[in-house]
Biopython code that builds the backbone (N, CA, C, O; Angstrom):
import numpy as np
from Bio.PDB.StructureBuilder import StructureBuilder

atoms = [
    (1, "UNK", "N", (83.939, 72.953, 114.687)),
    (1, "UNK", "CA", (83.602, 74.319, 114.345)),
    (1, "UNK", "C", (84.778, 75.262, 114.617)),
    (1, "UNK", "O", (85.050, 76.167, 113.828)),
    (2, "UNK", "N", (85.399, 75.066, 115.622)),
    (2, "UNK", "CA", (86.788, 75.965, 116.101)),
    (2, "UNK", "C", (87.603, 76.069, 114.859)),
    (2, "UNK", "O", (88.006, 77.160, 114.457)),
    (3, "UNK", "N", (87.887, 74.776, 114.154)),
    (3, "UNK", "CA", (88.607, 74.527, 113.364)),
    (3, "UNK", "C", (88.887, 75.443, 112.283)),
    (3, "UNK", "O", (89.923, 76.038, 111.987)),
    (4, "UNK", "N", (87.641, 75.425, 111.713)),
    (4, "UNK", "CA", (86.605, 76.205, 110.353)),
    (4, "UNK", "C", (86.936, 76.957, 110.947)),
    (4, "UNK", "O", (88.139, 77.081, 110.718)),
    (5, "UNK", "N", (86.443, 78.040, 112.076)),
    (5, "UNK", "CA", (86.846, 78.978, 112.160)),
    (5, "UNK", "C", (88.712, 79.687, 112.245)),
    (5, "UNK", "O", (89.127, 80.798, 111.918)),
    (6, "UNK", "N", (89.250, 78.812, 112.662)),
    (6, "UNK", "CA", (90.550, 79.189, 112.768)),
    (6, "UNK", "C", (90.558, 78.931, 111.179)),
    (6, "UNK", "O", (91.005, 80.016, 110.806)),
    (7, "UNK", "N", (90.415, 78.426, 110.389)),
    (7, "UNK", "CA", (91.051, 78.568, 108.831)),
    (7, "UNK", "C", (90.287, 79.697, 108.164)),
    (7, "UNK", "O", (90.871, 80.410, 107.348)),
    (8, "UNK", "N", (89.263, 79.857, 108.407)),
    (8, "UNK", "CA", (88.425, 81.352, 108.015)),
    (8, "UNK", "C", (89.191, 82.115, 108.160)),
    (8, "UNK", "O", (89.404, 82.757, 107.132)),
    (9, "UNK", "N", (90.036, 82.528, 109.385)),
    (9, "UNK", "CA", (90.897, 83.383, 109.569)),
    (9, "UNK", "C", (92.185, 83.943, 108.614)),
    (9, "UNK", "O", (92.696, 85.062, 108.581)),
    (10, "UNK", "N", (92.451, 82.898, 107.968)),
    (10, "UNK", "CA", (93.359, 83.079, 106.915)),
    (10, "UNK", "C", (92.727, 83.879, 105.640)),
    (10, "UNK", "O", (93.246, 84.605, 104.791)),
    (11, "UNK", "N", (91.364, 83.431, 105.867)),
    (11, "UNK", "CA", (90.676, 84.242, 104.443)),
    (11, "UNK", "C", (90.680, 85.436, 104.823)),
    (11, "UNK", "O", (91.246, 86.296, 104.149)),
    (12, "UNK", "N", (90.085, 85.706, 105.912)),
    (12, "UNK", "CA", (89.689, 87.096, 106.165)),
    (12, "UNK", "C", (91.227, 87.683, 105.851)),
    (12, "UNK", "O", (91.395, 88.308, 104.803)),
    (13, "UNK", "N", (92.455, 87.454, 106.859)),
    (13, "UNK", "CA", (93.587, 87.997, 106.474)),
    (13, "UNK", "C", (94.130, 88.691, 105.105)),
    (13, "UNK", "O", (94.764, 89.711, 104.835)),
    (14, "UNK", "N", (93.412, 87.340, 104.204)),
    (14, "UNK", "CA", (93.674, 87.568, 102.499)),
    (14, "UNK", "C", (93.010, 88.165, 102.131)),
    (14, "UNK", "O", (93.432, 88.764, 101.142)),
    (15, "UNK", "N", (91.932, 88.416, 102.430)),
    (15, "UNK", "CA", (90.393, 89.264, 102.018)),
    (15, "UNK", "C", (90.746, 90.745, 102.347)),
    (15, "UNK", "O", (90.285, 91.609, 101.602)),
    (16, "UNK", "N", (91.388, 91.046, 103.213)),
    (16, "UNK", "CA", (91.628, 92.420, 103.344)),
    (16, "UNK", "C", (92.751, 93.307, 101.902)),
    (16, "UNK", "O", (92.620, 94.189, 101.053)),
    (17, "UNK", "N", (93.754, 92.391, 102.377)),
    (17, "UNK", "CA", (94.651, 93.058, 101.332)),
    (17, "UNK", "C", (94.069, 93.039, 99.789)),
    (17, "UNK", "O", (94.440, 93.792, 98.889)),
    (18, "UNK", "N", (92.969, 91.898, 99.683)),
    (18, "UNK", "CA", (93.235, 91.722, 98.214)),
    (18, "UNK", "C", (92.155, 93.159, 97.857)),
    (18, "UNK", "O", (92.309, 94.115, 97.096)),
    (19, "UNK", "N", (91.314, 92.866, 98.565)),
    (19, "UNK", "CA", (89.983, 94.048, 98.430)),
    (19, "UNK", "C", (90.369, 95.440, 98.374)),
    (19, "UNK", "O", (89.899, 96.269, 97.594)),
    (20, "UNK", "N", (91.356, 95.666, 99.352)),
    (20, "UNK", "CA", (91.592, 97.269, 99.020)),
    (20, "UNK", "C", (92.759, 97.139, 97.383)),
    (20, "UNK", "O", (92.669, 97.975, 96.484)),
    (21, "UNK", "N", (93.654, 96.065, 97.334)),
    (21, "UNK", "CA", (94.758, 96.194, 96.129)),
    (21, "UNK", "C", (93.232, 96.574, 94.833)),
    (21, "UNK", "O", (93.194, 97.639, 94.217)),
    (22, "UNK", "N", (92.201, 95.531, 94.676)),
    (22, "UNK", "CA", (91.395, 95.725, 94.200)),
    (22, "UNK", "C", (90.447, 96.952, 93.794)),
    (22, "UNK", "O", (90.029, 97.197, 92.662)),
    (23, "UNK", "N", (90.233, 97.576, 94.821)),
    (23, "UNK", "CA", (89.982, 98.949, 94.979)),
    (23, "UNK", "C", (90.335, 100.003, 94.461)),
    (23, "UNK", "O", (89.713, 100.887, 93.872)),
    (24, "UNK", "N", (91.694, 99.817, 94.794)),
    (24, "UNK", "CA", (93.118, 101.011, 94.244)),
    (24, "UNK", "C", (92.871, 101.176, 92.795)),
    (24, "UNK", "O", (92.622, 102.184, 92.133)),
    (25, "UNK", "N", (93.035, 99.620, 92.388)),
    (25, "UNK", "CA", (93.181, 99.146, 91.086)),
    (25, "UNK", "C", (91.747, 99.874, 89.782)),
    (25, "UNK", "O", (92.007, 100.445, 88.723)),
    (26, "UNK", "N", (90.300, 99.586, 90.354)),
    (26, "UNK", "CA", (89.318, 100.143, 90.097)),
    (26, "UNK", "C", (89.365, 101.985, 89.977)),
    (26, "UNK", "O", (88.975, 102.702, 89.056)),
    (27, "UNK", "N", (89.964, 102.330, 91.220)),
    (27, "UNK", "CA", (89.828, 103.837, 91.510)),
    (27, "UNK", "C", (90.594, 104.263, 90.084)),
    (27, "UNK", "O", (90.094, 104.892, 89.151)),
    (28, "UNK", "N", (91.819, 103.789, 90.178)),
    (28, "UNK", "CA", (92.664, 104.605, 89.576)),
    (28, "UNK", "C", (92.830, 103.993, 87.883)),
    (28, "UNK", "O", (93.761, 104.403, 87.190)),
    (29, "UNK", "N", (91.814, 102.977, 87.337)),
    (29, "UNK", "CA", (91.692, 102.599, 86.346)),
    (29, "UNK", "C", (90.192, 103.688, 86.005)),
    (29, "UNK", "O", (89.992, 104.073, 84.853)),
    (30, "UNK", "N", (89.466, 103.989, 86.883)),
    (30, "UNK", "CA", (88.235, 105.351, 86.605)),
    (30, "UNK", "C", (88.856, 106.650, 86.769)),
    (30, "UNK", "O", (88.484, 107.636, 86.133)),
    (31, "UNK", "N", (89.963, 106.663, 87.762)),
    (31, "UNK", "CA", (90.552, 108.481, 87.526)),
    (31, "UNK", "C", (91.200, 108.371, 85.953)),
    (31, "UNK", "O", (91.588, 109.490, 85.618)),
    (32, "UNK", "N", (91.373, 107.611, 85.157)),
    (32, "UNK", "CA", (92.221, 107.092, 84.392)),
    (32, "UNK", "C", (91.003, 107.554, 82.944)),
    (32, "UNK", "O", (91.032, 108.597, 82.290)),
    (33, "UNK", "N", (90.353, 106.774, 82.840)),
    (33, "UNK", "CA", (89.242, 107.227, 82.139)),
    (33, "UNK", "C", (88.437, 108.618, 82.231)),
    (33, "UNK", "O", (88.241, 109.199, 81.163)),
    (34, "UNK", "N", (87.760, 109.436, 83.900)),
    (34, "UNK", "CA", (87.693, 110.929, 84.075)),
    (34, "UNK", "C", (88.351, 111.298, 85.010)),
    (34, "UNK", "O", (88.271, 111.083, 86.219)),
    (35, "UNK", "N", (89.357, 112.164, 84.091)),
    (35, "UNK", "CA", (90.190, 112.553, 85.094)),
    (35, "UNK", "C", (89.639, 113.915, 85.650)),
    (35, "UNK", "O", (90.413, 114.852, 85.850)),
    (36, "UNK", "N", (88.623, 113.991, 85.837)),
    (36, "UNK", "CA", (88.231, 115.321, 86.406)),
    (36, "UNK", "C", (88.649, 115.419, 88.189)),
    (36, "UNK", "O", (89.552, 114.733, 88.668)),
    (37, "UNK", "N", (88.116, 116.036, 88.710)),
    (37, "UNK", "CA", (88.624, 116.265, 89.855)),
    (37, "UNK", "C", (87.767, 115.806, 91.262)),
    (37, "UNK", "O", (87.957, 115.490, 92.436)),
    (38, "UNK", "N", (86.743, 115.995, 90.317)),
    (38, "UNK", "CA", (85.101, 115.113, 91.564)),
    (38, "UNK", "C", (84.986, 113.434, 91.190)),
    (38, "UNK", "O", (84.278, 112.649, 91.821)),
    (39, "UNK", "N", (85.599, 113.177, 90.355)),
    (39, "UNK", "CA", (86.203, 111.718, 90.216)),
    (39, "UNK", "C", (87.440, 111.605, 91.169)),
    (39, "UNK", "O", (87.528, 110.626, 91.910)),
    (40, "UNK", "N", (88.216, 112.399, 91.167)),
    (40, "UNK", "CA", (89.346, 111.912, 91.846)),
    (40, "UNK", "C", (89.163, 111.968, 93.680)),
    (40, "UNK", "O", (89.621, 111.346, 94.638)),
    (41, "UNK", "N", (88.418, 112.862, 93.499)),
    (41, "UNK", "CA", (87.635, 113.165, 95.244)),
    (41, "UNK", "C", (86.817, 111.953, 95.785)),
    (41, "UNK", "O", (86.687, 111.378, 96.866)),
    (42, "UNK", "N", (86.246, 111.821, 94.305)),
    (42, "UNK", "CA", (84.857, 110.739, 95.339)),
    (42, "UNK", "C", (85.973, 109.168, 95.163)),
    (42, "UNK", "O", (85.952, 108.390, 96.118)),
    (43, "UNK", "N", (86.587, 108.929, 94.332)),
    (43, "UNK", "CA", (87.301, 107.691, 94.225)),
    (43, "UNK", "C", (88.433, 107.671, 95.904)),
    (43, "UNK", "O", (88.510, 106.702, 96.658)),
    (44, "UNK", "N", (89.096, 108.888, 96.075)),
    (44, "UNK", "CA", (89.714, 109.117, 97.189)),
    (44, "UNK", "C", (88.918, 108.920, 98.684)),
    (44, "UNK", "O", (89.243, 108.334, 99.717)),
    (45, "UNK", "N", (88.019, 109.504, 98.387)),
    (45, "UNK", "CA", (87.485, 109.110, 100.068)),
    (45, "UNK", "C", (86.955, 107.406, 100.199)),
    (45, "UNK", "O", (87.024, 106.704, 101.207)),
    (46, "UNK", "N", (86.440, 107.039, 98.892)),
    (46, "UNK", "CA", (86.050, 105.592, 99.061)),
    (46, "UNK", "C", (87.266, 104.610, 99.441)),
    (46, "UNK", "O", (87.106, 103.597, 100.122)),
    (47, "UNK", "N", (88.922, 105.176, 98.740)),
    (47, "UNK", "CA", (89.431, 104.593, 99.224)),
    (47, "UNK", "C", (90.223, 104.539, 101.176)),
    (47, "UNK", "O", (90.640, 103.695, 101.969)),
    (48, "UNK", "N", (90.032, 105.946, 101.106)),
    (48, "UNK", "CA", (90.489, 106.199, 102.648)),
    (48, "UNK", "C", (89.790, 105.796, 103.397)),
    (48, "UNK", "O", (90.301, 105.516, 104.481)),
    (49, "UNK", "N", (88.199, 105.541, 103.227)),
    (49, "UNK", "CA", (87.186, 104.538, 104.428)),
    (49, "UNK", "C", (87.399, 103.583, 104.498)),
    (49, "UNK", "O", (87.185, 102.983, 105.551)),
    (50, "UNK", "N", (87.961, 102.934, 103.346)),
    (50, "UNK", "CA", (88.010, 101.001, 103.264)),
    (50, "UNK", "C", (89.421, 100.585, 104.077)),
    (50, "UNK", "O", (89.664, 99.583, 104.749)),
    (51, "UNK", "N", (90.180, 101.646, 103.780)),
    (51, "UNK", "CA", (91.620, 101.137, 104.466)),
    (51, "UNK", "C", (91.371, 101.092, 106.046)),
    (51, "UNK", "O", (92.367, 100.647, 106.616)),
    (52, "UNK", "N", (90.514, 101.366, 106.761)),
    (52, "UNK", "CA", (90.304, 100.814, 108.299)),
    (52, "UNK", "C", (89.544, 99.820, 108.194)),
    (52, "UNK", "O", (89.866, 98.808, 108.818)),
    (53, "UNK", "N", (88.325, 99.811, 107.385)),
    (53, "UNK", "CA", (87.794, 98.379, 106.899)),
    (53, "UNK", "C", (88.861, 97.136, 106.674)),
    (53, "UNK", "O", (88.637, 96.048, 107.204)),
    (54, "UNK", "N", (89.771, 97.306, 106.042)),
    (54, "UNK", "CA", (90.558, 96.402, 105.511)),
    (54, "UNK", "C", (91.460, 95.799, 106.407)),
    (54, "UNK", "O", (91.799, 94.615, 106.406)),
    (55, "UNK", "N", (91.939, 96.960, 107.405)),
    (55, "UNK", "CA", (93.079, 96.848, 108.126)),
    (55, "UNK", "C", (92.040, 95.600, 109.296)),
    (55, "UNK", "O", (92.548, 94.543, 109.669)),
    (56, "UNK", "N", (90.499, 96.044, 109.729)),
    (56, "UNK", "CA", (90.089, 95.515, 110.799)),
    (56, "UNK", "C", (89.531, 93.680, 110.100)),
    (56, "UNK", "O", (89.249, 92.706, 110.798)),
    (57, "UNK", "N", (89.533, 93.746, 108.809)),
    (57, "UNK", "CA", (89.673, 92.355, 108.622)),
    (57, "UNK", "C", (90.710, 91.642, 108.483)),
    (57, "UNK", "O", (90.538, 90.424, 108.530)),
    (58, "UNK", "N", (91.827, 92.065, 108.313)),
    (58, "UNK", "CA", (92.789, 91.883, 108.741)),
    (58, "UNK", "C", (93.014, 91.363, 110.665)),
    (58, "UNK", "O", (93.109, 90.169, 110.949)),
    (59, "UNK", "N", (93.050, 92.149, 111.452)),
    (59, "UNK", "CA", (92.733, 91.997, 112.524)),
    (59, "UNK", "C", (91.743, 90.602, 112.866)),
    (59, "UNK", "O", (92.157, 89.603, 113.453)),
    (60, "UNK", "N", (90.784, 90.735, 112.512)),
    (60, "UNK", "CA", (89.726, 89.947, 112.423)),
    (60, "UNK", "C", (90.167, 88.354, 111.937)),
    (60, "UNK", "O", (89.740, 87.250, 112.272)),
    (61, "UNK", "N", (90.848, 88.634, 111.328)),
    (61, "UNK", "CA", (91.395, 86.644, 110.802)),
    (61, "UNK", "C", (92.864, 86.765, 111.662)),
    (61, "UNK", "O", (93.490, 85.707, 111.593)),
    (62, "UNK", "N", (93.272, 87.396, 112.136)),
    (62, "UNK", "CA", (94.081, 87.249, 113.033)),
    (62, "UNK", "C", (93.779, 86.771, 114.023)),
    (62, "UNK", "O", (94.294, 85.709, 114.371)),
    (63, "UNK", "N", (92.774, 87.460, 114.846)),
    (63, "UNK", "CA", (92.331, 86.692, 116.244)),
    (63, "UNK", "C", (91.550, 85.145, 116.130)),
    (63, "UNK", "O", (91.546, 84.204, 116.924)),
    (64, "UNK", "N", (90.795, 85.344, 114.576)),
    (64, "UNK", "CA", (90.342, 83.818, 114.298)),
    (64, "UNK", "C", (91.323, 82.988, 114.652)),
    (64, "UNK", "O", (91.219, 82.124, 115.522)),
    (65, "UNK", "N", (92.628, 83.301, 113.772)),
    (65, "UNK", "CA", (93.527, 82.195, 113.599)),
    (65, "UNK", "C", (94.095, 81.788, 114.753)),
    (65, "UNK", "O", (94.430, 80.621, 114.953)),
    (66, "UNK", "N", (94.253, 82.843, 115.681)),
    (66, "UNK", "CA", (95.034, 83.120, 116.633)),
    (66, "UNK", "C", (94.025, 81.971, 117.954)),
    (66, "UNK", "O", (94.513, 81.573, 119.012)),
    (67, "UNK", "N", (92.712, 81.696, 117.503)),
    (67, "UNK", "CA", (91.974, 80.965, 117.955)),
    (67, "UNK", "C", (91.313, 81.825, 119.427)),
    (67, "UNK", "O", (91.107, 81.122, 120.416)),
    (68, "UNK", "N", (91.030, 83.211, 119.504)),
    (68, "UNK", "CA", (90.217, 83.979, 120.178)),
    (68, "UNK", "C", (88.387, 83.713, 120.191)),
    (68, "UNK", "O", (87.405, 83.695, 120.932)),
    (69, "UNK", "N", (88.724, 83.580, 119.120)),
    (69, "UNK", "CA", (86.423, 82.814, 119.080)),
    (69, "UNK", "C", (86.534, 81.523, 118.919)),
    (69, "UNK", "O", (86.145, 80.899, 117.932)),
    (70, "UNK", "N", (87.055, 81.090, 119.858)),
    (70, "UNK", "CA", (87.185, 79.674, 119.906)),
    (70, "UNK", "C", (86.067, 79.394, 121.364)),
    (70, "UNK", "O", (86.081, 80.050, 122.405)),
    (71, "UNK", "N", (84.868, 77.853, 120.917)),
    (71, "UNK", "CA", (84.007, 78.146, 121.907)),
    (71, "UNK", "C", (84.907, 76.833, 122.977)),
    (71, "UNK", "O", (85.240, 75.698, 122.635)),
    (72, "UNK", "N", (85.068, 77.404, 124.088)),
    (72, "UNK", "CA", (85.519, 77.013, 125.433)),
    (72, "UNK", "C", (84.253, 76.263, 126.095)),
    (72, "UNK", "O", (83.224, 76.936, 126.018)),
    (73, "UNK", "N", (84.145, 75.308, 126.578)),
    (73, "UNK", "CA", (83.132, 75.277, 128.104)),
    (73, "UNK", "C", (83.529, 74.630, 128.839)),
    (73, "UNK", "O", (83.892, 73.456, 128.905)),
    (74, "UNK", "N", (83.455, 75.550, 129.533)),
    (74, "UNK", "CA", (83.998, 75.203, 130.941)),
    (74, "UNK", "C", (83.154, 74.887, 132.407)),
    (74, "UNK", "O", (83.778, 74.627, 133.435)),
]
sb = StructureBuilder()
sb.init_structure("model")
sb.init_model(0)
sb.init_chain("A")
sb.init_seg("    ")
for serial, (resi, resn, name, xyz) in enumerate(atoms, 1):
    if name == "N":
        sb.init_residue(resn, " ", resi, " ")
    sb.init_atom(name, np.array(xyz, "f"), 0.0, 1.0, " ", f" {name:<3s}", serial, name[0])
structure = sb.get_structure()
């Protein structure tokens, strides 16, 4: 199980970046289509919440990998 989990970790790592590139990509393919200004607001804050989301899965397959939830008994 340690194992799995230490390779999960790599996903999560990848899962972050790809989700917000993804994001960006969505936002600014809809400011693109209305470019009004309550489009560009509401697309903007969705992206400024996810980027601590993103950053903490990031984090998150780090310590996987890094083998932190790894079960010990001692």
């Amino acid at each position: 199980m340690n194992t799995i989990k230490k390779y999960l970790g790599i996903v999560w790592i990848a899962l972050g970046p790809a989700t917000l590139f993804f994001l960006v990509r969505a936002a600014l393919a809809e400011i693109e289509k209305h470019p009004q200004l309550n489009t560009k607001v509401q697309w903007g804050i969705f992206v400024l919440i996810f980027i601590p989301i993103a950053i903490g899965l990031v984090l998150f397959g780090y310590y996987a990998w890094k083998g932190e939830y790894a079960d010990t008994k001692d």
